[in-house]
N, C-alpha and C positions, 0 to 999 in steps of 0.2 A: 817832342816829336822826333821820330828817326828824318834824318837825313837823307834826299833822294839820291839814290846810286848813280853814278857816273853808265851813261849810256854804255858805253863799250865794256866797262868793268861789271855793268849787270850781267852783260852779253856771254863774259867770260863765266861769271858763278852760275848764270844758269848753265852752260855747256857743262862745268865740273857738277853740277847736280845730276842733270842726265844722266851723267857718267857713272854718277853712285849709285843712280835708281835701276840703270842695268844691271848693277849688282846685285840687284836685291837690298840695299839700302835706301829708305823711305824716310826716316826720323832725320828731320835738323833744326838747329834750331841755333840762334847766335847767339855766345857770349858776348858779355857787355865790356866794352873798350873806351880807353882813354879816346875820347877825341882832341885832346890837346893839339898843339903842334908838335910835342915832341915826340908823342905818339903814333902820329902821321906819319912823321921821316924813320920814326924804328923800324915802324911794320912796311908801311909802302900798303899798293893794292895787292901784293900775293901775300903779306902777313892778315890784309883784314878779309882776304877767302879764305884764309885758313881757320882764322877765329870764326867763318860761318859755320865752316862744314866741319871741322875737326872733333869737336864734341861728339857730334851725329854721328858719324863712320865709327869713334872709336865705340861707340854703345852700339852701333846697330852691328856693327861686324862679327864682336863677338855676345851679343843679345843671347838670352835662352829664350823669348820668346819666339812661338815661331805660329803662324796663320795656318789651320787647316785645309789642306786642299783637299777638295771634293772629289774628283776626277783628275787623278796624276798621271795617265794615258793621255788626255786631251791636254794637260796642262804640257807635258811633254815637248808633243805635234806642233804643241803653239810656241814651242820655244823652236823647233825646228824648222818649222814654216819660217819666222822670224829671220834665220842663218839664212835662209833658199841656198841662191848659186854662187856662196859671198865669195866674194873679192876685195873685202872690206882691208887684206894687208898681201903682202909679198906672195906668202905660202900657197894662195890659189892659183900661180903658175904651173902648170907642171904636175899638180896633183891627179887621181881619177877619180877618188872618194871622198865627201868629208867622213869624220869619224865620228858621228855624234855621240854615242854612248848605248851601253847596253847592259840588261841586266831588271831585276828585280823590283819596282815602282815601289816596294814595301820595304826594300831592304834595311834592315839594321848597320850592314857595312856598304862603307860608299869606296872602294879603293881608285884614287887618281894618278896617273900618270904623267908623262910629261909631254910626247906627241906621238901621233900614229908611225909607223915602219911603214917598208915595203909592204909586206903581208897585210896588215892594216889597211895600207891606200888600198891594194888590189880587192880587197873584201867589203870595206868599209863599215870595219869591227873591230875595235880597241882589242889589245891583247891577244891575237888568232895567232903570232910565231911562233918561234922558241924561248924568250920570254914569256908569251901569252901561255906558253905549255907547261912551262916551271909554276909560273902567277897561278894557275890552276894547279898544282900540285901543292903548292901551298892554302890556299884554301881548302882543298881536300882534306890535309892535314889540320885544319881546323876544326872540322868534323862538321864543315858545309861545305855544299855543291857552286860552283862557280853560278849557277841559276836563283842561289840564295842571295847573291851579293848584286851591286851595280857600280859599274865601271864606265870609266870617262877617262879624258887626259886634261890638262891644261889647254892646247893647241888642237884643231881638229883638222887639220892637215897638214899631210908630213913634209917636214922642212927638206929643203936636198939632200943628198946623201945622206940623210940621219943628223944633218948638225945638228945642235941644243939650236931650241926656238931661240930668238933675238926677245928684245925685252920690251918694244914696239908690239911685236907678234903676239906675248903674251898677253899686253895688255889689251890688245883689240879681241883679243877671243876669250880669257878669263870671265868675262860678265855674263855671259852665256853659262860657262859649267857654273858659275855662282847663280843662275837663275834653277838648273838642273838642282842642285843641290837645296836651294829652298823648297823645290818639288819633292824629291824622295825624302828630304829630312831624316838622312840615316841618325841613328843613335851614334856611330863611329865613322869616322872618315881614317884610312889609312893612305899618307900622301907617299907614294913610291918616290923615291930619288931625292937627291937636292933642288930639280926642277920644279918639280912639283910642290916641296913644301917651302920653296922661298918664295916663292907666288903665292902661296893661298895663305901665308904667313907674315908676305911682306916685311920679310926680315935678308938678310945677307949674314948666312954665317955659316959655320962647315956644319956637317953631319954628323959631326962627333958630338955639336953642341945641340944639334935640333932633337935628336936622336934621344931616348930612354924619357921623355916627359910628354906629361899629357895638356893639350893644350886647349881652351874652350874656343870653340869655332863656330857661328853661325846657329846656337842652340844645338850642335853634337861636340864630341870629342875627338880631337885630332891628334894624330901618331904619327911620328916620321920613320919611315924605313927604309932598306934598300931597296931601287930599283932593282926587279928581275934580270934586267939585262945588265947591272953590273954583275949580281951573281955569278951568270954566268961565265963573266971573266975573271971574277974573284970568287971559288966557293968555298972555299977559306970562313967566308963573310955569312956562311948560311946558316950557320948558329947564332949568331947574330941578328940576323932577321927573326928565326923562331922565336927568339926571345922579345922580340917586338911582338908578335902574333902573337905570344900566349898571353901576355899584357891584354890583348885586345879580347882575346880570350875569356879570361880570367876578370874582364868588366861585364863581359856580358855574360858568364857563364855557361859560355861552351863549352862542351867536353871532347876534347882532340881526339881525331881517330885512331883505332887500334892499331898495331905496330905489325902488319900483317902484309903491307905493300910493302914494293920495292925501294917506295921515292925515301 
């Protein structure tokens, strides 16, 4: 027969399950461990929550199966209802808007960001600046409308002056765009920046490494690119990106638009 859990140590793995069901992660299940003693002293109690949930996260995170939602409009609302007037971390000082997401409930591309601007707080619309202006000229040039796609960031309120969100901040608001994202269930996820794709990749590594491969994410496929708003400090780097786009492209069989614009 299993062993009854240590009061406070259940305490703790049930808060870390919570944490992964706002994910959108549902499946866990333990592996089987040494209960020796000397098994005991290797792992400790943060080796045998790991041996709970570890298994579960790494299958349900990147799982191809994915639940049909019936009403992705309602199921949305109920994610948004959820956020209300949060203050769940720092970022709700100071801000005017959350930034929930916007875009397509059907879309095949999900493009993620890393947090709302100025523009963005004042609107309360991921990508409305001069990045949001470029990021739509880029989709254009895919031979879709920015109303074909859906858009979100990591963070849905902007940090001060623009700093990169803290990693506290991501993790308090990531569960949210991971619940968004089990809603539209795009076919492609394009994660703009480093911010965005070492968050939703759970990795630390440069963009030269995240960059040119395809990676299985939550039953779609994910792409790392440049954020717009390095772009525009580096356009150097825009060929570079299109070459990430027509990858995205060229899975889904898009056909890029005519060479007729100015962008």
């Amino acid at each position: 027969m299993p062993s009854k859990l240590d009061p406070s140590f259940e305490k703790q793995l049930a808060a870390r399950v919570n944490y992964y069901r706002e994910m959108g992660i549902d499946d866990f299940y333990r592996r089987p461990v040494d209960t020796g003693e000397a098994s005991t002293k290797e792992h400790g109690r943060e080796g045998e929550l790991e041996e709970v949930i570890a298994a579960g996260v790494a299958s349900s995170l990147f799982d191809a199966s994915r639940p049909e939602i019936q009403d992705k409009p309602a199921a949305l609302q109920a994610i948004r209802e959820d956020i209300g007037d949060c203050t769940r971390c720092r970022l709700h000082k100071g801000r005017k808007n959350i930034v929930f997401g916007v875009g397509n409930v059907n879309a095949d591309i999900m493009f993620v960001g890393e947090g709302p601007g100025a523009d963005e707080d004042e609107q309360g619309e991921p990508f409305v600046g001069r990045a949001g202006q470029l990021l739509n000229n880029m989709i254009s040039a895919m031979g879709i409308q920015r109303r074909d796609v859906y858009i979100a960031n990591i963070v849905k309120c902007r940090p001060p002056g623009n700093r990169v969100p803290e990693k506290d901040e991501c993790d308090t608001c990531s569960p949210f765009l991971m619940r968004q994202i089990a809603v539209i269930q795009p076919k492609v996820i394009v994660a703009l920046g480093a911010v965005a794709a070492k968050n939703l990749l759970a990795v630390n590594d440069s963009m030269a490494n995240l960059r040119g491969r395809w990676y299985d994410f939550k039953g779609a496929r994910l792409l790392v690119t440049y954020h717009p708003a390095f772009l525009l400090r580096d356009p150097r780097q825009k060929k570079e990106a299109w070459k990430d786009l027509q990858t995205v492209m060229k899975f889904l069989g898009l056909k890029p638009k005519a060479k007729n614009s100015e962008d």
